[in-house]
C-alpha positions as CSV (number, residue, x, y, z in Angstrom):
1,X,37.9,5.1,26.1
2,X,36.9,8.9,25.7
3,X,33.4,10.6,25.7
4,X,31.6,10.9,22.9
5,X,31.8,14.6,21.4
6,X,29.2,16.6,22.2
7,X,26.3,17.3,19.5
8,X,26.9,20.0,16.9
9,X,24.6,22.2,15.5
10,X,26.2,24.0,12.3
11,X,24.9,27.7,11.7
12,X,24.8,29.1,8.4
13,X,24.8,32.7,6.9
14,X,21.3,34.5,8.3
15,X,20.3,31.2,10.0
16,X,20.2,30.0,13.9
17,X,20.2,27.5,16.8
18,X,19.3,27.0,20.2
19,X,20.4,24.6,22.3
20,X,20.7,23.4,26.3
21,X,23.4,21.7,28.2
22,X,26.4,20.2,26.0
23,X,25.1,21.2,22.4
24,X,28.0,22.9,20.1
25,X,26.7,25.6,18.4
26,X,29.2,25.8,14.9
27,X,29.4,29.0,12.6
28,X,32.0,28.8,9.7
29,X,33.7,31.4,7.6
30,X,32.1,34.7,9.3
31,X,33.8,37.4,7.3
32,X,31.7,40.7,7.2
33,X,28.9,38.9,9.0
34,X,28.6,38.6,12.9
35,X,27.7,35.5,15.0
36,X,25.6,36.5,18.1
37,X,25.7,34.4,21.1
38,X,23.0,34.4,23.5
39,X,24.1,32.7,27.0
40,X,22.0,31.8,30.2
41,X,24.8,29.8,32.2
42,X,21.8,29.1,35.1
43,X,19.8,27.6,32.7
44,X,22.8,25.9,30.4
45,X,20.9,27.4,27.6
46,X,22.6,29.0,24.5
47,X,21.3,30.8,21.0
48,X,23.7,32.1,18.3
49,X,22.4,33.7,15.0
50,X,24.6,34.3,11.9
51,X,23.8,37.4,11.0
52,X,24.1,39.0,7.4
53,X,23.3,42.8,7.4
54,X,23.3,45.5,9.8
55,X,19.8,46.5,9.3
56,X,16.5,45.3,7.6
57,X,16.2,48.6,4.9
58,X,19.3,46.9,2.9
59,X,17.6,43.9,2.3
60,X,13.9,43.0,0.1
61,X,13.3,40.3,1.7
62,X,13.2,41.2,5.3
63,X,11.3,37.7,6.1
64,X,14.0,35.9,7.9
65,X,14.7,37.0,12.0
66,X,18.4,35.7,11.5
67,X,19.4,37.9,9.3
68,X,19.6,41.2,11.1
69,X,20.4,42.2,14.7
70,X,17.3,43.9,15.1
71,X,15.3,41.3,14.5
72,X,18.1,38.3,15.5
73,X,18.6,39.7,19.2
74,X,14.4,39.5,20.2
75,X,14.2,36.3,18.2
76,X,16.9,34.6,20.1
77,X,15.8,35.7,23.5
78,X,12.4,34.2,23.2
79,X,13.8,30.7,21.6
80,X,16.0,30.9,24.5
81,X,12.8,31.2,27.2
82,X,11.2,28.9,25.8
83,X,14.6,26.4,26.8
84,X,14.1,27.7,30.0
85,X,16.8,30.7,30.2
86,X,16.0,34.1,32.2
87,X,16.1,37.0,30.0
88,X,17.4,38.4,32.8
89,X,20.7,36.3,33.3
90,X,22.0,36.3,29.6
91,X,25.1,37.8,28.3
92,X,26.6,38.3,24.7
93,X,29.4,37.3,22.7
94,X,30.4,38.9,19.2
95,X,32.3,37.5,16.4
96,X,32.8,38.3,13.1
97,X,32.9,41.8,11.3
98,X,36.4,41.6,9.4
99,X,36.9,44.2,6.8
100,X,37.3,41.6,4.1
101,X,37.7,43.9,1.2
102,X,39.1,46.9,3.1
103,X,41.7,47.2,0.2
104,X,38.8,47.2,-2.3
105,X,36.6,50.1,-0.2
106,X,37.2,54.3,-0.5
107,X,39.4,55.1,2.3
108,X,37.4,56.7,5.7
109,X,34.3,54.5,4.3
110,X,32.7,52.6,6.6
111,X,32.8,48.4,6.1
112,X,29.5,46.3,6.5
113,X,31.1,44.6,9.0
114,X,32.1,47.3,11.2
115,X,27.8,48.3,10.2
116,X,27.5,44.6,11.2
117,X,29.6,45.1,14.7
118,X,28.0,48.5,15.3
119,X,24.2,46.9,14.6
120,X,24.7,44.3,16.7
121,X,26.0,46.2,20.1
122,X,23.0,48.6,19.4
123,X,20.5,45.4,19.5
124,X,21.8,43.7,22.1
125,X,22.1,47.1,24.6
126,X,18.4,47.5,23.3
127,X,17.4,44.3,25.0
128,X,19.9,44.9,27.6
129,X,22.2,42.1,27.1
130,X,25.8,43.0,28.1
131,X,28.6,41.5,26.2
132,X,30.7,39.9,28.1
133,X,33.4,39.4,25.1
134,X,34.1,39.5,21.5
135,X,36.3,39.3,18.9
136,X,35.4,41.3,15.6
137,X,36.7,43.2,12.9
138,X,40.4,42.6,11.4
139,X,40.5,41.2,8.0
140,X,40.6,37.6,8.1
141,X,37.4,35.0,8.4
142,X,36.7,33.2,11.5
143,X,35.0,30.0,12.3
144,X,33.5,29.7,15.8
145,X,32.3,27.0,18.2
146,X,30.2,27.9,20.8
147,X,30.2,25.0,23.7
148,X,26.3,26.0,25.3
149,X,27.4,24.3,28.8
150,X,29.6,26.6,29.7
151,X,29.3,29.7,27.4
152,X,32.8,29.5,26.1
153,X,33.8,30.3,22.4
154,X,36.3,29.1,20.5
155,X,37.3,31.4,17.3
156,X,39.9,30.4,15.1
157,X,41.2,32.6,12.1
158,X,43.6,31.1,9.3
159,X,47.5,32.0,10.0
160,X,46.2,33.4,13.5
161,X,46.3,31.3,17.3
162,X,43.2,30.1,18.8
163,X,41.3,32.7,20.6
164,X,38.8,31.8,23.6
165,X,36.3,34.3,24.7
């Protein structure tokens, strides 16, 4: 008899979750957009934020924390205190950021999800958060599961091998 899975939490576009110890965090189809993954191994506490746009002045409604870097990065770290994690002791993973419609765009122009990529290193080295590993832009969607106990990611792309980060 195996052990039961561990819980899931699924993460939709410009939404988040936190959870502690064997929680699966669960983002599908990221194409332009960029999953965030907060990690405090010590504390077996992880966040992850599916974020939409690079920066709050290309949206009206700039109500939701999830939905930008900016905001996502300071949101995460204080859902993430309050689970017990250290500020101090978390590290970063990126995914997401394809070039979905690169074929569609003027050539030299730059893609929202390279913005997204970009917006999301700039947060994060804001807060002072290193990444410790990513896998972003390219042209095809990813789907990511984020195992909190241990910090790893899986990120799987269609026609492409499993990738672990």
């Amino acid at each position: 008899m195996s052990a039961p899975a561990p819980p899931e939490t699924i993460v939709k576009v410009a939404e988040w979750a936190a959870a502690r110890t064997d929680g699966v965090i669960v983002t599908l189809g990221l194409g332009s957009c960029v999953a965030i993954m907060l990690h405090d191994p010590r504390a077996g506490a992880g966040a992850m934020a599916h974020v939409l746009l690079p920066s709050k002045s290309l949206a009206r409604d700039m109500s939701n924390p999830a939905k930008f870097p900016e905001t996502a990065v300071p949101f995460l770290i204080e859902r993430l205190k309050a689970l017990g994690a250290d500020p101090r002791r978390l590290v970063a993973k990126l995914a997401g950021g394809a070039s979905m419609f690169a074929q569609l765009m003027t050539p030299a122009s730059i893609q929202m999800g390279e913005r997204n990529v970009v917006a999301a290193r700039k947060a994060l080295r804001a807060a002072g958060i290193p990444v410790a590993g990513e896998a972003v832009g390219g042209d095809k969607g990813r789907s990511v599961r984020f195992h909190v106990a241990d910090g790893r990611v899986e990120i799987r792309s269609v026609g492409a091998d499993a990738v672990v980060i």
